[in-house]
Backbone bond lengths (Angstrom), bond angles and torsions (degrees), N, CA, C in turn:
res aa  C-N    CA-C-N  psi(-1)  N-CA   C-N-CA  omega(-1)  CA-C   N-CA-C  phi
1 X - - - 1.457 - - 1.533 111.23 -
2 X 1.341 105.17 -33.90 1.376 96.86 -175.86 1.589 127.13 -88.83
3 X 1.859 100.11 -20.17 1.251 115.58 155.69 1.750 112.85 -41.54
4 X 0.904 121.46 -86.15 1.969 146.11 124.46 1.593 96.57 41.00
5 X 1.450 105.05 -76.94 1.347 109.74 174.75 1.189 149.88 -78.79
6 X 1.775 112.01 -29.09 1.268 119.60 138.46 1.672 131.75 -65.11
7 X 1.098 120.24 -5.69 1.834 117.15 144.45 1.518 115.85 -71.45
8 X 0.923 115.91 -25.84 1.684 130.54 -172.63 1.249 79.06 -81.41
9 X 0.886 139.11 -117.51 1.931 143.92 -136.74 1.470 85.60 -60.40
10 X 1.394 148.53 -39.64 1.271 122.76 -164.44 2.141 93.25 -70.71
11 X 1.185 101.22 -46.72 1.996 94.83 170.37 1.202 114.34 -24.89
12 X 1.511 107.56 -73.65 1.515 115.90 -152.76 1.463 105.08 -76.06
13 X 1.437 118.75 -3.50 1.785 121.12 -174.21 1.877 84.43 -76.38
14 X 1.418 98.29 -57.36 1.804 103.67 -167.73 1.490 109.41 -52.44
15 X 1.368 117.50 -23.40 1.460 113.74 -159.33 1.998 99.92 -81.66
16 X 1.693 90.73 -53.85 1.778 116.57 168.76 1.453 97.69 -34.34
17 X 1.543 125.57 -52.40 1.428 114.92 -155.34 1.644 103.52 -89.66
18 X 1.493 114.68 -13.41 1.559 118.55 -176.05 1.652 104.55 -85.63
19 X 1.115 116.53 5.38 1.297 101.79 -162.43 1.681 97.25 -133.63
20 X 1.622 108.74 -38.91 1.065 105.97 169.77 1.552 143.42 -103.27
21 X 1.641 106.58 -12.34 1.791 118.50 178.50 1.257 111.64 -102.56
22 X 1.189 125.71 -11.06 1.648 137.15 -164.88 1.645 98.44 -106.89
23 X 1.284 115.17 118.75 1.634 117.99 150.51 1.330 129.76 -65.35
24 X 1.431 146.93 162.42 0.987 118.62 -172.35 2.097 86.81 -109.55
25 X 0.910 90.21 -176.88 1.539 101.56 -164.42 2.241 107.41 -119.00
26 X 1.441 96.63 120.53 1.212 110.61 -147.55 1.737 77.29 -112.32
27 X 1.862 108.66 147.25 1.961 87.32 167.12 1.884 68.02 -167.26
28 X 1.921 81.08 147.78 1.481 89.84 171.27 2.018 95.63 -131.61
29 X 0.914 113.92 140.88 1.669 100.90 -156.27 1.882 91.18 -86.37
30 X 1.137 116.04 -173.73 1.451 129.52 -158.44 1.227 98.61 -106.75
31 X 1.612 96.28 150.83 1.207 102.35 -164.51 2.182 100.22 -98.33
32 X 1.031 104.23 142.49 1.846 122.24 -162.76 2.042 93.33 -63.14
33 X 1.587 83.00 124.36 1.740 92.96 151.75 1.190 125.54 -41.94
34 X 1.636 123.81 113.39 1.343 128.71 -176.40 1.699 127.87 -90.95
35 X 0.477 113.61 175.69 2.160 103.31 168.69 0.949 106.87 -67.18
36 X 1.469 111.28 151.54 1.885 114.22 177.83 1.096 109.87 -166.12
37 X 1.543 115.90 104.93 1.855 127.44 173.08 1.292 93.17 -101.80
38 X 1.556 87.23 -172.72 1.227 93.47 177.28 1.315 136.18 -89.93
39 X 1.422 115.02 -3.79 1.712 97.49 138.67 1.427 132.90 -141.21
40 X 1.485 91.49 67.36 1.675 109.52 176.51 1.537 119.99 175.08
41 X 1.540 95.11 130.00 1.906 90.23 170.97 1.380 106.77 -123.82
42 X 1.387 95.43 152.86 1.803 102.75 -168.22 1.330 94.96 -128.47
43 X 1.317 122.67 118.79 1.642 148.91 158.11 1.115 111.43 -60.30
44 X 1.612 143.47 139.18 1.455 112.74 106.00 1.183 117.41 -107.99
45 X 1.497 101.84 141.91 1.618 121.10 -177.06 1.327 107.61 -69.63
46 X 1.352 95.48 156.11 1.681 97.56 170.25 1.312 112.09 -89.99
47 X 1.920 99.88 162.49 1.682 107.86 -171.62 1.731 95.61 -96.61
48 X 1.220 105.30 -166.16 1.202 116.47 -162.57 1.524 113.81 -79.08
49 X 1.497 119.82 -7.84 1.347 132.67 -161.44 1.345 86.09 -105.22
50 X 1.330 141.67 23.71 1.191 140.33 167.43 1.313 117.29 -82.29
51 X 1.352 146.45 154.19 1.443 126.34 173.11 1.798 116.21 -81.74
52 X 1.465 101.54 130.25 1.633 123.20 -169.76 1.841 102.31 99.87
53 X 1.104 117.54 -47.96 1.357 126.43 -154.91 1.324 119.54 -54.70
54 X 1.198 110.27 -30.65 1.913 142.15 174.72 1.501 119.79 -80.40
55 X 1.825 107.09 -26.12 1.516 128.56 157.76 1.124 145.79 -110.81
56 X 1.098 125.36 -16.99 1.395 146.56 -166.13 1.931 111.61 -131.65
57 X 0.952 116.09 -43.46 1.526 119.05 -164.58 1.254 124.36 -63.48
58 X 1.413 117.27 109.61 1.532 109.73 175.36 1.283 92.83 -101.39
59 X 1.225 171.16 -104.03 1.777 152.23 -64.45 1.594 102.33 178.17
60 X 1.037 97.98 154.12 1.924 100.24 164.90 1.502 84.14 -101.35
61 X 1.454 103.14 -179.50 1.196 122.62 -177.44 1.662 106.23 -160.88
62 X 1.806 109.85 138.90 1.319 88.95 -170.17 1.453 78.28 -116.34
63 X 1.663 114.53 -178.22 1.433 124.40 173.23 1.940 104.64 -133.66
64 X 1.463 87.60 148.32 1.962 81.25 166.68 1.569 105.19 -158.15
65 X 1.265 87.00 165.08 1.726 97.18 167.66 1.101 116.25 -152.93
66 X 1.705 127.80 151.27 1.386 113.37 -169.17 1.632 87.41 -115.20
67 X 1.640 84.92 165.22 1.535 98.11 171.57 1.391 104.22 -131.36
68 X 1.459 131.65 154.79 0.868 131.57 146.62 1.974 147.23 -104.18
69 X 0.984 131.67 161.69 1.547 107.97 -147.25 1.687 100.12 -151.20
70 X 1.072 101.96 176.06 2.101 92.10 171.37 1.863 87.57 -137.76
71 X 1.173 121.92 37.06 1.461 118.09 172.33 1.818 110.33 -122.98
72 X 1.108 126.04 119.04 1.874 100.29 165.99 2.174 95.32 -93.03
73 X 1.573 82.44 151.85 1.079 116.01 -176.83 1.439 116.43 -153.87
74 X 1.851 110.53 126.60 1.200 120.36 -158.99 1.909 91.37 -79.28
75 X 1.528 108.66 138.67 1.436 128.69 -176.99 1.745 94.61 -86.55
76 X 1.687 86.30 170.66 1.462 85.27 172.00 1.850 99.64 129.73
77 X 1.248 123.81 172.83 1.249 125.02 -129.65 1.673 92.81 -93.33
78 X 1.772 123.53 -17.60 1.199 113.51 140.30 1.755 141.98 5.39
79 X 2.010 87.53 -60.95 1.365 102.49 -157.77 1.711 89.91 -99.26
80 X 1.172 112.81 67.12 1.411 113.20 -173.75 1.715 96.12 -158.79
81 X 1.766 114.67 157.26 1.314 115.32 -153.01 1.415 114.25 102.95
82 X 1.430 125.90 141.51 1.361 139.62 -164.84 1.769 95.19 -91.05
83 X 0.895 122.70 -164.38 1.665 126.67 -172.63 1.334 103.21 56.11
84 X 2.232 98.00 179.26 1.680 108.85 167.42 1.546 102.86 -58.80
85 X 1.161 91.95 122.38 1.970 95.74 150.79 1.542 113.66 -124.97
86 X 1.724 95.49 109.32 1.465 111.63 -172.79 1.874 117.55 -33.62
87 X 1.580 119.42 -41.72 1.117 104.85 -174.27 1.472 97.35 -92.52
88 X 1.194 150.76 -3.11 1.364 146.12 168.78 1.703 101.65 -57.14
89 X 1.655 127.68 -54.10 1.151 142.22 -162.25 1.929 91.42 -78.22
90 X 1.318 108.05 -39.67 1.816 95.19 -163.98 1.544 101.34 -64.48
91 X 1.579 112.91 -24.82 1.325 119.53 -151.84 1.954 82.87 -74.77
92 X 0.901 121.61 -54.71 1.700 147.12 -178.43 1.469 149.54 166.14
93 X 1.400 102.13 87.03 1.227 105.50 -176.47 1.414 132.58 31.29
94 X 1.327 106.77 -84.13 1.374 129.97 178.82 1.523 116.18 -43.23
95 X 1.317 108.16 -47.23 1.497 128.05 168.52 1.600 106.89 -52.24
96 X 1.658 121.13 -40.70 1.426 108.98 169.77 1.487 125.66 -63.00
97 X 1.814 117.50 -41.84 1.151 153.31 -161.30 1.679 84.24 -59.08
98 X 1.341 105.69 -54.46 1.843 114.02 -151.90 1.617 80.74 -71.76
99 X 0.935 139.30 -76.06 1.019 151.79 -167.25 1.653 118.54 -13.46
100 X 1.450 87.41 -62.33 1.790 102.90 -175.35 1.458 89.60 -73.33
101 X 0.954 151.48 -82.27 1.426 165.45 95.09 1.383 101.52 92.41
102 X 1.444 121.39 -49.82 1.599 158.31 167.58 1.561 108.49 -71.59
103 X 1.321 116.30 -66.56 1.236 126.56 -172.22 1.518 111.53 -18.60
104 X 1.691 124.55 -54.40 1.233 113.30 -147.61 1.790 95.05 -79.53
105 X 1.469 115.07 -12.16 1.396 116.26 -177.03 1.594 114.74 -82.20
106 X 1.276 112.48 -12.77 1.752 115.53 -168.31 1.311 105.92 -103.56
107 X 2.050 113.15 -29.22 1.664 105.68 162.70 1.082 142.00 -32.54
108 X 1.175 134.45 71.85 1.406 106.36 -161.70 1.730 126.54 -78.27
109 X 1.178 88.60 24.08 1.420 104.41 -179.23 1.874 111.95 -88.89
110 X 1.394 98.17 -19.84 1.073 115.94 -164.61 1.540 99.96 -81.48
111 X 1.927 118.48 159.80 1.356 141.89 -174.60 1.695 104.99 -109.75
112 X 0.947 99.82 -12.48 1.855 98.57 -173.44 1.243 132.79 -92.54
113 X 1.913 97.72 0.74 1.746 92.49 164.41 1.386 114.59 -96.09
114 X 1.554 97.27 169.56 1.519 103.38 -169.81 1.485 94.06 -128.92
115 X 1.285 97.76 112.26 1.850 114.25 178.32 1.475 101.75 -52.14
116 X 1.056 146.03 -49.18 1.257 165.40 142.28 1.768 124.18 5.04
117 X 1.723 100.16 -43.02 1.292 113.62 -126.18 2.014 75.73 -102.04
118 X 0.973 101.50 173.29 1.932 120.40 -159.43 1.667 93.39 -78.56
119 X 1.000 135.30 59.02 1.669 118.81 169.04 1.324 138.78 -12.74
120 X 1.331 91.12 -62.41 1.411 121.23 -179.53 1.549 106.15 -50.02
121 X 1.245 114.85 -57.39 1.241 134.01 -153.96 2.215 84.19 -72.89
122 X 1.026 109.49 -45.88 1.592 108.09 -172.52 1.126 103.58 -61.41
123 X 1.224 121.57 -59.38 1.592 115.93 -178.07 1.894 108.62 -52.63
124 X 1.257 102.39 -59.85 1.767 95.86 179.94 1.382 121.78 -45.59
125 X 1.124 107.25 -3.03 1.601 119.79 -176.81 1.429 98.71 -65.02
126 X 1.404 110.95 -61.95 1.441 148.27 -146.45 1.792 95.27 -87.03
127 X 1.504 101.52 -20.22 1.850 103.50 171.35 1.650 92.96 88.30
128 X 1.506 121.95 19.64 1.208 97.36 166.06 2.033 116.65 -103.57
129 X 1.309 96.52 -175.77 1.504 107.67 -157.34 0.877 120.64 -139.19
130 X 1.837 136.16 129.44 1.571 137.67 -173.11 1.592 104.02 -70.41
131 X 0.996 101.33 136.76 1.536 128.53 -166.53 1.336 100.72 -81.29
132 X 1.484 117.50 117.05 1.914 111.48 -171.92 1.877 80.52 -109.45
133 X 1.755 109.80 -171.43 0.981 138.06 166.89 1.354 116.36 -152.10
134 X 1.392 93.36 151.35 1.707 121.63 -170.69 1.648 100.49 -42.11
135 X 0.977 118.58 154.17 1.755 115.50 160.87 1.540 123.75 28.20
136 X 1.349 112.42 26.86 1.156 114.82 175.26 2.051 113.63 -162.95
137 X 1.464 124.95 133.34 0.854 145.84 -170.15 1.847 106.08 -69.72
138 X 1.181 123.65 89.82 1.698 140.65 -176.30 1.128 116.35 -32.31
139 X 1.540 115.68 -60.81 1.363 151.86 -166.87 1.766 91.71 -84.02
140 X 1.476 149.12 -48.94 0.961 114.90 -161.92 1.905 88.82 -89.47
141 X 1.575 109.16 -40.50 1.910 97.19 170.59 1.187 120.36 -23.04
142 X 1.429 114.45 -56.16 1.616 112.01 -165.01 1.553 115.77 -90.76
143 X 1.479 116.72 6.45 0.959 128.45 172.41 1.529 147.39 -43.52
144 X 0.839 133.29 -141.23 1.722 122.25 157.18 1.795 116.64 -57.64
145 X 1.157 94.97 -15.45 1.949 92.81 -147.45 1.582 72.93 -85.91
146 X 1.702 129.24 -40.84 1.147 130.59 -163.47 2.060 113.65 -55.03
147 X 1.141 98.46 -37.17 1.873 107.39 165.80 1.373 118.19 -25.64
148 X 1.485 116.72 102.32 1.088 107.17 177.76 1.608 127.60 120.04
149 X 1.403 77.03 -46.59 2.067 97.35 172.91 1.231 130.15 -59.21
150 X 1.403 106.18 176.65 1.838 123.67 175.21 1.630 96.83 -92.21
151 X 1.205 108.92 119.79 1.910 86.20 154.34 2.207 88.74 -123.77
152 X 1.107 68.06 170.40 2.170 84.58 -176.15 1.679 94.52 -153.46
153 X 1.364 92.59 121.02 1.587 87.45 174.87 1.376 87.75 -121.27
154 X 1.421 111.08 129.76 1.701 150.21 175.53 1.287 136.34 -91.02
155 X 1.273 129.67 96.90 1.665 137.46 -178.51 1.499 88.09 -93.11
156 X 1.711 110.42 124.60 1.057 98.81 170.75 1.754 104.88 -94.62
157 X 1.124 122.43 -178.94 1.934 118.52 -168.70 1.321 86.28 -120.68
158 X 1.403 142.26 26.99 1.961 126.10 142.15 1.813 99.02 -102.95
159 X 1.360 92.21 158.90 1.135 125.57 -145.91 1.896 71.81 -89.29
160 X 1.348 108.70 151.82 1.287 141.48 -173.81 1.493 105.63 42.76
161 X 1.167 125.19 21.98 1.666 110.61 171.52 1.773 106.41 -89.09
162 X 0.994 128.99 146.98 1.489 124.03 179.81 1.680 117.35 -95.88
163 X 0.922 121.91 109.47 1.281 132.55 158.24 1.554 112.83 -7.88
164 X 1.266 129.75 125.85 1.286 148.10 -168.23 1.478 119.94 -112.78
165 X 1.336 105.64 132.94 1.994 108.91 165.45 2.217 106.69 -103.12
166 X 1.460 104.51 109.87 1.274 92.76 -163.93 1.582 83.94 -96.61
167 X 1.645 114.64 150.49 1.869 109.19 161.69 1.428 100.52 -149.36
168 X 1.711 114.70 123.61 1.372 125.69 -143.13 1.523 122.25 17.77
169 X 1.014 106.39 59.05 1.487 102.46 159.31 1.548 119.99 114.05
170 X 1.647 112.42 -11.80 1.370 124.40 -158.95 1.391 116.69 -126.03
171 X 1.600 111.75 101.67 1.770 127.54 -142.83 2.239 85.58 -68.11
172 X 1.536 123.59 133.19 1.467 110.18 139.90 1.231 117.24 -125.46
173 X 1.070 114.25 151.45 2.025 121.01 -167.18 1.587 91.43 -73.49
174 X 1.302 100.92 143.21 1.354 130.43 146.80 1.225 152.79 -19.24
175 X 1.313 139.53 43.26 1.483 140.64 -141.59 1.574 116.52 -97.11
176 X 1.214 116.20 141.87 1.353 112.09 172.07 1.516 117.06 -103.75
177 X 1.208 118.41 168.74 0.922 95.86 -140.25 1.804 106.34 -110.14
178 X 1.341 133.60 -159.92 1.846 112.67 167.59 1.603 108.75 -140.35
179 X 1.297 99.15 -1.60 1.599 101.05 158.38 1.180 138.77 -169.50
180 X 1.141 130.70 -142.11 1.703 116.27 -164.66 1.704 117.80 156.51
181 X 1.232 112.77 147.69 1.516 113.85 -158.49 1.289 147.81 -16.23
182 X 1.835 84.74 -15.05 1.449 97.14 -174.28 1.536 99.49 -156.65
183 X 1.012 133.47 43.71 1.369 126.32 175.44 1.689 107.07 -178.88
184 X 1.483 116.40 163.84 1.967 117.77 155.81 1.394 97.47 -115.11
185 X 1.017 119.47 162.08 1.319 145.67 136.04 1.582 138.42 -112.29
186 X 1.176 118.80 174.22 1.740 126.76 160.55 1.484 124.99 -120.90
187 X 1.267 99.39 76.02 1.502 91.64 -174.69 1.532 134.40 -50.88
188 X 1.197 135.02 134.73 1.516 136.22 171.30 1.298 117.84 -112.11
189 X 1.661 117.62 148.92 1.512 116.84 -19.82 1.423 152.39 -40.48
190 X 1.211 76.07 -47.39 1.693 116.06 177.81 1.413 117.33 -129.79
191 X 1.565 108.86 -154.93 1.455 111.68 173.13 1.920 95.02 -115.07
192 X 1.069 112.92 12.11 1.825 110.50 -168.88 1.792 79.79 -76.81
193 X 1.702 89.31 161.09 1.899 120.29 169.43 1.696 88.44 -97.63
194 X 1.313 140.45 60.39 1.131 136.61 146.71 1.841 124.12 -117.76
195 X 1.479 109.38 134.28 0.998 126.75 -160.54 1.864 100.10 -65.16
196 X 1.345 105.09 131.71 1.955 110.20 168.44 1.217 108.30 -159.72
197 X 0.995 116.90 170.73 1.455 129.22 175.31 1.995 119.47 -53.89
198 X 1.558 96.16 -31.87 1.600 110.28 173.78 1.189 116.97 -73.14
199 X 1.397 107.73 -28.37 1.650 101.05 165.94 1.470 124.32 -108.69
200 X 1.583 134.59 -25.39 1.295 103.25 155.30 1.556 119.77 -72.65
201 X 1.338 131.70 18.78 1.275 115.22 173.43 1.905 115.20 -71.42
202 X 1.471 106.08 144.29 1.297 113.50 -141.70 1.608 93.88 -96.87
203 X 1.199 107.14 -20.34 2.042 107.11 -179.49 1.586 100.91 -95.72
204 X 1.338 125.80 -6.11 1.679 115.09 140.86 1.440 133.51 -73.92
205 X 1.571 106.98 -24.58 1.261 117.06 -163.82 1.631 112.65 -89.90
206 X 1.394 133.98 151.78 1.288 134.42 175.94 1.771 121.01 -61.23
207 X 1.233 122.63 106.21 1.824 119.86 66.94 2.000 84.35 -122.48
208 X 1.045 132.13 12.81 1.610 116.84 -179.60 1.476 105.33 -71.70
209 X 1.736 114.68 -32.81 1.368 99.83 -155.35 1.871 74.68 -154.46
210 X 1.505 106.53 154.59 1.024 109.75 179.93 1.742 104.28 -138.96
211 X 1.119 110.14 29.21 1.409 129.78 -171.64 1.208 112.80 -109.90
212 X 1.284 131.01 -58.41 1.333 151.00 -93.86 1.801 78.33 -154.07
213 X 1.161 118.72 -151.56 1.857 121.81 165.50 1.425 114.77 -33.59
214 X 0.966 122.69 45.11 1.447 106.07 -174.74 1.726 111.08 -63.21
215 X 1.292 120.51 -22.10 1.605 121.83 178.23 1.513 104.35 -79.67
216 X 1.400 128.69 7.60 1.494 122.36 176.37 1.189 104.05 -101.14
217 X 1.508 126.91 136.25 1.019 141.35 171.58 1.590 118.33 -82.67
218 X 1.581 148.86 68.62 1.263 123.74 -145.85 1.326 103.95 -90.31
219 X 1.778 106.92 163.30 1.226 118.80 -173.84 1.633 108.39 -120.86
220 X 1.325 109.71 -174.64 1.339 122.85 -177.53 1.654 103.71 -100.19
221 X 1.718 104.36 157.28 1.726 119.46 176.85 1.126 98.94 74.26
222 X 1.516 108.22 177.89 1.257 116.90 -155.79 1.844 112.17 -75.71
223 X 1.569 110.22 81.48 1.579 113.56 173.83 1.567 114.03 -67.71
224 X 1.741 89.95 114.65 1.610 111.25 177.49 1.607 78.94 -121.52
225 X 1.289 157.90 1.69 1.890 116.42 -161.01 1.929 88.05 -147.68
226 X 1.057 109.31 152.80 1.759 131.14 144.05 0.848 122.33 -93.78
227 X 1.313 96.95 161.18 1.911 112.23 168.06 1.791 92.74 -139.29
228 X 1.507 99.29 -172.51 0.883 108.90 147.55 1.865 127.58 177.55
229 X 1.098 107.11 137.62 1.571 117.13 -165.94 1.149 117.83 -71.62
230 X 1.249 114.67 144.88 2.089 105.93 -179.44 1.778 102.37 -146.09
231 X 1.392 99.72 170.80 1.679 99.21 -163.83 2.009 86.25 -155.21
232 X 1.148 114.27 159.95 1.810 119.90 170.39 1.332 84.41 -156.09
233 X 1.355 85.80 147.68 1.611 123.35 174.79 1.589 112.19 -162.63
234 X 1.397 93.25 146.07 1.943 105.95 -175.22 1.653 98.65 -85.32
235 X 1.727 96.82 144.70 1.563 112.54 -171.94 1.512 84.34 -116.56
236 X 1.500 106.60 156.48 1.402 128.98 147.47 1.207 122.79 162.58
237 X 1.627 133.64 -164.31 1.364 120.86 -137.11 1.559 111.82 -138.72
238 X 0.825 111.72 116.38 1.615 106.18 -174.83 1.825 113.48 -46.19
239 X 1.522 116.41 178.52 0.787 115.90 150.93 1.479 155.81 -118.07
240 X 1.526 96.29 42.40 1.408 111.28 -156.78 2.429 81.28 -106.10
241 X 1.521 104.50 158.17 1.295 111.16 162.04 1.369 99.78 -97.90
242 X 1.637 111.33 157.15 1.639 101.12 -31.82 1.595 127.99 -54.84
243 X 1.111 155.38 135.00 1.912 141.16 165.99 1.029 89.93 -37.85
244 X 1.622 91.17 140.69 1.713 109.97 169.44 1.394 103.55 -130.74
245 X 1.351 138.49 143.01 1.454 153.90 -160.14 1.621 98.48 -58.12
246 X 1.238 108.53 149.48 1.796 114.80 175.56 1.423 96.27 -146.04
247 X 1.366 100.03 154.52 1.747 92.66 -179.49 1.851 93.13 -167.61
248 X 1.655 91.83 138.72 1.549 96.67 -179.06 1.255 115.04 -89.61
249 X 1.108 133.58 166.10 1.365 155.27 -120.94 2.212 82.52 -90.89
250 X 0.893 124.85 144.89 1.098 146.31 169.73 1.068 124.39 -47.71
251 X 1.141 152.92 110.80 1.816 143.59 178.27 1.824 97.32 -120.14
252 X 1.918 89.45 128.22 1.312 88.74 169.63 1.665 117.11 -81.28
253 X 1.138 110.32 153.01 1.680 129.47 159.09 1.340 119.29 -79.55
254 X 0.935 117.02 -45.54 1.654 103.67 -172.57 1.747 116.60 146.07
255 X 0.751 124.93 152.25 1.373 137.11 156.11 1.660 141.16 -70.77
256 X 1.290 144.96 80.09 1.433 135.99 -139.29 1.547 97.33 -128.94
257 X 1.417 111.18 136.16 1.368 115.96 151.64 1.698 120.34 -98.28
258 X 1.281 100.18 127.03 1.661 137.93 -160.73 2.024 89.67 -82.76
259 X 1.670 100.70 109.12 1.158 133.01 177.49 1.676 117.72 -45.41
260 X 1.163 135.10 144.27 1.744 127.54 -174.15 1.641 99.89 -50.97
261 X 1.520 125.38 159.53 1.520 120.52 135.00 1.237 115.08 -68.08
262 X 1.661 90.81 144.27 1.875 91.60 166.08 1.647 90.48 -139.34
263 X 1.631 102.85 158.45 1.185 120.18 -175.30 0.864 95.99 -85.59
């Protein structure tokens, strides 16, 4: 009998701890290294028969940050690899720092991310920012309909054309963005990915001002040029109440320098 009863309470301890100390485990797998010159990377996303993507997935999400620099330097898959990489640092420092900084999240070789864990919130750390577009809603673009697709996001290399998000076939401009997990801003000039004097200026740009450019990274010497860095990763929501955010492991995009304005 007493055997009897200590299986009984040892049960209901296992059942108590299965239901109540254990999370359940949410995973949406990563999205595949795409092509990347120097001015353009082309994805394809995964479809829904992907694992998480068919259960969990609401949106891709892209991230960026600009830097600014007084060097040009040709982009391109070069500036890729964990460690110093001399033209990553000429371009600006900080841009290397962010870089490695990322690394252990884009490995996918790696055990130490947590599908789980606040993305958003990591990147804003780092001052980066979800990538909106002109006349069109990001989050519903990259949405379900996005499963499956091409996207190519495009710097074109003439001076005043604006940088593009293409997905099967359908060009949207480029937007920057005005806020983020923990802060607003006002960006200057505008919200365009085109290079001017209003945006590499370095007493708008972050750590001078955190108002104003806060997505510019500024650099040292004489800053005449931008770039700017980008990363996508799949968002979505568990299914436990309340849903709590899940997000797959990060894939970088690439590195681009942002073309002159022209009137």
């Amino acid at each position: 009998m007493k055997y009897c009863t200590m299986v009984l309470i040892c049960f209901i301890s296992l059942m108590g701890l299965l239901s109540c100390g254990l999370e359940a485990f949410y995973y949406i797998d990563n999205i595949p290294q795409g092509r990347y010159d120097m001015s353009s990377a082309t994805v394809n996303l995964p479809s829904s028969s992907v694992e998480g993507y068919g259960t969990y997935f609401k949106n891709f999400i892209i991230f960026y940050r600009i830097y600014t620099s007084d060097t040009i330097v040709n982009t391109g898959m070069h500036l890729t690899g964990s460690g110093t990489n001399n033209e990553r640092n000429t371009i600006n420092a900080t841009l290397n720092s962010d870089y490695n900084g990322f690394y252990s999240l884009t490995d996918i070789t790696s055990t130490s991310f947590n599908p789980s864990s606040s993305l958003e919130n990591t990147f804003d750390s780092r001052n980066y920012f979800k990538l909106t577009l002109e006349e069109a809603d990001v989050d519903n673009l990259l949405g379900s309909r996005a499963l499956g697709g091409t996207l190519v996001v495009f710097f074109d290399t003439r001076n005043g054309i604006q940088p593009t998000l293409n997905l099967n076939g359908t060009p949207y401009v480029l937007q920057r963005a005005t806020d983020g997990p923990s802060r607003m801003f006002a960006p200057e000039p505008d919200r365009r990915f085109l290079n001017s004097p209003g945006l590499y200026d370095s007493e708008k740009a972050y750590p001078r001002t955190q108002d104003i450019n806060a997505d510019v990274a500024a650099g040292n010497g004489d800053i005449r040029y931008t770039y700017v860095s980008m990363y996508i990763a799949a968002k979505g929501t568990s299914l436990e109440m309340p849903p709590q955010n899940i997000y797959s492991q990060p894939t970088f995009l690439g590195i681009f320098r942002l073309t002159e304005w022209s009137n």
